[in-house]
C-alpha positions in Angstrom: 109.9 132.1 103.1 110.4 129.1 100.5 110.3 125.9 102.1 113.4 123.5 102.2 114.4 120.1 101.3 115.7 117.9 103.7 119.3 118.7 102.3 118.1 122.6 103.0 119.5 123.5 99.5 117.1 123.0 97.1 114.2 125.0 97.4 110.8 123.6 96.9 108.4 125.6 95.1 105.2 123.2 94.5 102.3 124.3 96.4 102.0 120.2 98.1 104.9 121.8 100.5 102.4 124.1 101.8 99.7 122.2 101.8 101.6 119.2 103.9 103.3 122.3 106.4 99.4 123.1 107.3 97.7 119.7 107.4 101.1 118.0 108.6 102.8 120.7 110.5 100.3 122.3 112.1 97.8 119.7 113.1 100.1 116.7 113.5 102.8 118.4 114.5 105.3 116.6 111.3 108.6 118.2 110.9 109.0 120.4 107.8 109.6 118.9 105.0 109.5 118.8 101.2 107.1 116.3 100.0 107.7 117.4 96.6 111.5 116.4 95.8 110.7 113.3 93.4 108.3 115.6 91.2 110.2 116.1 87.8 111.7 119.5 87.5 108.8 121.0 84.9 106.6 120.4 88.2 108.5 122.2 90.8 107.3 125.2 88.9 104.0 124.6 88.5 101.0 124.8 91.0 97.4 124.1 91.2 96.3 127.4 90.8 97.6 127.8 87.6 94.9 127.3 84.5 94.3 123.6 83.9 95.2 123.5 80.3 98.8 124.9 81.2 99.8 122.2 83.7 101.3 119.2 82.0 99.6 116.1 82.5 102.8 114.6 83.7 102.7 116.8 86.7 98.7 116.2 87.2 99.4 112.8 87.2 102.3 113.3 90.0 100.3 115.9 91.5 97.3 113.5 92.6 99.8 110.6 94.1 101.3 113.6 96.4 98.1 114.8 97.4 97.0 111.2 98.0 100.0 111.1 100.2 99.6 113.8 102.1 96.2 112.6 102.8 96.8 109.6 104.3 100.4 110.8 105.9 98.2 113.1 107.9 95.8 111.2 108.8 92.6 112.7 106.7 91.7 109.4 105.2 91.2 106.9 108.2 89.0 104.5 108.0 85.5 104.7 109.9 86.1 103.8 113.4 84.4 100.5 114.6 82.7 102.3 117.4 80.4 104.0 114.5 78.1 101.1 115.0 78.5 101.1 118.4 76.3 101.1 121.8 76.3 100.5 125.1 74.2 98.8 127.7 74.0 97.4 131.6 74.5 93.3 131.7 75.0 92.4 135.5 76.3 95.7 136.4 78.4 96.3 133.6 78.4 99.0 131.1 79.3 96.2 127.6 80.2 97.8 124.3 78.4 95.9 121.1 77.9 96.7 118.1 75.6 95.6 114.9 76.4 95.1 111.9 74.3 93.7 109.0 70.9 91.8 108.9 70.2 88.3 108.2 70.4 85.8 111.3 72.1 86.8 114.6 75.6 85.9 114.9 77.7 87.0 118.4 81.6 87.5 117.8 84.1 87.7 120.9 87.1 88.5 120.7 90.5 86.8 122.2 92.4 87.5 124.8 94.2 91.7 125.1 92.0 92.1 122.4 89.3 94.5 120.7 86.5 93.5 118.5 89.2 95.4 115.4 91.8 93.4 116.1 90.2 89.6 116.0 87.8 90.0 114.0 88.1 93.5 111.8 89.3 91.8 108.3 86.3 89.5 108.2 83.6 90.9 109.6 82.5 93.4 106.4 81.8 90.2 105.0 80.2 88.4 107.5 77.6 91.0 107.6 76.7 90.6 104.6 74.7 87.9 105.6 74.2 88.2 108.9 73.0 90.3 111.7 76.5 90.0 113.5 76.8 91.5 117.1 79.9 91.9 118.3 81.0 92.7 121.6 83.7 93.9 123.8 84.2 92.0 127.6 84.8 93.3 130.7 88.3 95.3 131.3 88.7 95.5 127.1 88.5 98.0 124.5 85.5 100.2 125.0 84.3 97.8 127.6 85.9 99.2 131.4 86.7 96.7 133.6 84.4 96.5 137.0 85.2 95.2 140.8 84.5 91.7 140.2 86.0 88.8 139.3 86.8 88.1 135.3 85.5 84.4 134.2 84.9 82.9 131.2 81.8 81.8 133.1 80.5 85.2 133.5 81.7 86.3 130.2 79.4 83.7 129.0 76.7 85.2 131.4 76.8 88.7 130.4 76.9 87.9 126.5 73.9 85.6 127.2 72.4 88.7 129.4 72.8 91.5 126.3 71.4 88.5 123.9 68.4 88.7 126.1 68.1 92.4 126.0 68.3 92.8 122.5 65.1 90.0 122.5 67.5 87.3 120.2 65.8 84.1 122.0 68.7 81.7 119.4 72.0 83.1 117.9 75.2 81.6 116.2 78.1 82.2 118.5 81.6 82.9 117.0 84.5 82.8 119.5 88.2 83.1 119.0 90.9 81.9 121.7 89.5 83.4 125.1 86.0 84.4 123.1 86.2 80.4 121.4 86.5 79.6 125.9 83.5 81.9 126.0 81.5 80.6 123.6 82.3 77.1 125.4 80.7 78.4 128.3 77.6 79.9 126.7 76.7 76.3 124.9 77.3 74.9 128.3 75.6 77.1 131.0 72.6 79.0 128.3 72.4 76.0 125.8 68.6 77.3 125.0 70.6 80.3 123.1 72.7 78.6 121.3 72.1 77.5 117.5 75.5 77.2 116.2 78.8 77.5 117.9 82.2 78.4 116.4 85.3 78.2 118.4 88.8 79.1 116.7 92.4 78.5 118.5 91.2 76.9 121.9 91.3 74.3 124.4 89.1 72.8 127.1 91.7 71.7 129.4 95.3 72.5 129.7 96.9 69.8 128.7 95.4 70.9 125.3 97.9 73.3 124.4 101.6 73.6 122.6 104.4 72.4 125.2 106.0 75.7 126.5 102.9 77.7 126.5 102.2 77.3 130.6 105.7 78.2 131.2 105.1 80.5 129.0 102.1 82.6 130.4 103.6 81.7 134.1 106.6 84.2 133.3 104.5 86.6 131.0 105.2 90.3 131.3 103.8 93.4 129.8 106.5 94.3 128.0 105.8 90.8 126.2 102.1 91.9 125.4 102.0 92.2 121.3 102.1 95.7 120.4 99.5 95.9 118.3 97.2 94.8 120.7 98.6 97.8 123.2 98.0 100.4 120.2 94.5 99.4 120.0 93.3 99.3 123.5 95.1 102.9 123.4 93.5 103.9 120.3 90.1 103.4 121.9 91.6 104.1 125.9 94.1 106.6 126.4 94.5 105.5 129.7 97.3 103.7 130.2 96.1 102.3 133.9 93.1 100.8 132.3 95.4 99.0 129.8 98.1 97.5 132.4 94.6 96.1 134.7 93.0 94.3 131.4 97.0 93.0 130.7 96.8 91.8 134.1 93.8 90.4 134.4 93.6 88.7 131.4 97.3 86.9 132.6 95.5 86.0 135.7 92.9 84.5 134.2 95.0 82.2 131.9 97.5 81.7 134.6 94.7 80.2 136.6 93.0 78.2 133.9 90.9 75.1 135.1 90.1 72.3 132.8 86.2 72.2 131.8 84.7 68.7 132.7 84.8 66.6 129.8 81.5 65.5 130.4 79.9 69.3 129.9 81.7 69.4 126.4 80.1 65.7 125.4 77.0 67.4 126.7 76.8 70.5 124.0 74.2 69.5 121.6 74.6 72.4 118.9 76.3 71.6 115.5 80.1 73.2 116.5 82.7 73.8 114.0 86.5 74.2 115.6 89.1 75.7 113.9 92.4 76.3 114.3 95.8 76.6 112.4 98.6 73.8 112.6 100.9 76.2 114.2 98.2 77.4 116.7 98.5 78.0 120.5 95.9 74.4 120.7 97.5 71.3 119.8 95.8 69.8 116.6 95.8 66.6 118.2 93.9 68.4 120.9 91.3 69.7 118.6 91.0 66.7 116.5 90.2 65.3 120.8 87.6 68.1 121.0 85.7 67.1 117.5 85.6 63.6 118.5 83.9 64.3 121.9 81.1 66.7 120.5 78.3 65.3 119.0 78.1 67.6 116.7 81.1 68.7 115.1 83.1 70.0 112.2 86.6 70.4 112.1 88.9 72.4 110.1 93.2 72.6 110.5 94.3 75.5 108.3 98.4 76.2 107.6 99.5 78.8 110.1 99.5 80.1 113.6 97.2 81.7 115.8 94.4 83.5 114.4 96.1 83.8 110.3 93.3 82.0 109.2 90.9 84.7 109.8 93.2 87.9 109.3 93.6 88.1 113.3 95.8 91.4 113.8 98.8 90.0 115.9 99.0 87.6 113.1 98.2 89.7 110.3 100.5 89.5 107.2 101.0 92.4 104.9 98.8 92.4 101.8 96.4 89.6 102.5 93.1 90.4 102.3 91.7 87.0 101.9 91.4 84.3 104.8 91.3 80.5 104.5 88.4 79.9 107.3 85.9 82.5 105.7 84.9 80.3 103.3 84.4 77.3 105.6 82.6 79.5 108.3 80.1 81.1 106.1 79.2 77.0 104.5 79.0 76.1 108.1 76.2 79.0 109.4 74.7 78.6 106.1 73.9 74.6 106.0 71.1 73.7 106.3 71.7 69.9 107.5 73.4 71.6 110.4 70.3 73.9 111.6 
């Protein structure tokens, strides 16, 4: 029986309409549907099992697009998950997701807060390893990573990164650290400074005082329902389970909600070349991070235009059609210097 268009009188005679009601209909369960209404009327009649010289090129040309379509509509051209790179392996009795990309010299990414290594870091990272060996990981309770009974800490974040360095025989590493990763990375240059080459910490603070008025109030009152989206869709994508993704909400709130300062003293005490980043709209206070730059002895600073995480294609912040980011640039000088080594 002749498929239908959506106005169920016009029938739709172009062989796409079959092909979409299996892919589609069948696997993905779409509604049926004409996908062929906008071909010209010489198409409707035409079909890809007719000779080639027969077929106008008018309707190959449409033909293709549909197909193209139809493709992507139903999911048959995804890009390569991230996990394709991925392993596994025990730090202090957890079972932490990593993954390597690249060659070149080591360089550790960890993602923010809710989030996956995808969703921080997947715009840039193609192109970071293209020069270096990057490793990046998922923490306790997110993405791939399942949470554990123990207490989460940016103090024993820092440990179990520092633990999978270890493993993976990398005796010095650049560390790259966004938001909760940049409070990470903190920690590392602080409690395994003999690891650390370079440090890179992107939307942060030290202390509380070092973020936008509003924010405590903020994640005092914060509720699930308040959780970015996209950040829920990813964990899912990865974790069905929908348990697993309310305990790393939670815990991650918890965390924040009971954030201590870190001594000033211990950030005067790292002695790696850092570069801090952040945008002028940020979660961290510019003022604060121009603070934080002044107070290491080592430091770069950059302030890029926009919010939390644009400057390096950071998903929740993501705006369509950019495929270029402000910081890459600056990162890649930074790990690359020589005078900085």
């Amino acid at each position: 029986m002749p498929d239908k268009e959506a106005d169920n009188t016009v029938e739709c005679r172009c062989v796409f309409s079959k092909l979409y009601q299996w892919i589609g209909g069948v696997i993905n369960n779409y509604p049926p549907v004409c996908v062929c209404k906008e071909l010209p009327a010489i198409c409707r009649t035409n079909t890809l099992f007719k000779p080639d010289d027969t077929i106008p090129l008018v309707c190959k040309i449409k033909y293709m697009k549909i197909l193209f379509a139809i493709l992507f509509m139903t999911g048959l051209f995804k890009m390569a998950p991230a996990s394709s790179n991925g392993k596994y392996t025990n730090v202090n009795g957890l079972k932490m997701y990593y993954e390597v990309h690249g060659k070149g010299f080591p360089l550790v990414l960890i993602h923010g807060g809710g989030s996956t290594i995808g969703t921080t870091f997947g715009r840039i990272l193609p192109v970071l390893s293209k020069t270096h060996r990057v490793i990046a990981v998922e923490m306790q309770a997110h993405g791939h990573t399942a949470d554990i009974d123990r207490p989460l800490s940016f103090e024993q974040d820092a440990d179990d990164v520092a633990e999978l360095l270890k493993q993976l025989h990398i005796d010095k590493a650049d560390i790259f650290g966004f938001s909760n990763g940049a409070s990470t990375t903190f920690q590392i240059a602080i409690r395994h400074s003999h690891l650390v080459n370079k440090i890179i910490v992107a939307s942060t603070f030290y202390k509380k005082d070092g973020a936008q008025t509003g924010f405590w109030d903020m994640m005092k009152n914060a509720t699930f329902e308040g959780m970015p989206q996209a950040y829920k869709d990813a964990f899912l994508e990865i974790n069905p389970d929908t348990v697993a993704l309310h305990r790393m909400y939670e815990r991650d709130v918890t965390r924040m909600q009971t954030f201590t300062d870190i001594r000033e003293e211990d950030i005067k005490s790292i002695t790696a070349p850092a570069l801090i980043i952040c945008g002028d709209n940020d979660v961290v206070r510019p003022e604060h991070a121009v603070e934080m730059y002044r107070q290491m002895q080592h430091a770069k600073l950059a302030i890029f235009p926009g919010g939390h995480g644009d400057f390096i294609g950071e998903l929740n912040t993501l705006k369509p059609g950019r495929h270029e980011f402000a910081a890459v640039q600056v990162i890649e000088s930074f790990l690359n210097d020589a005078e900085t080594k």
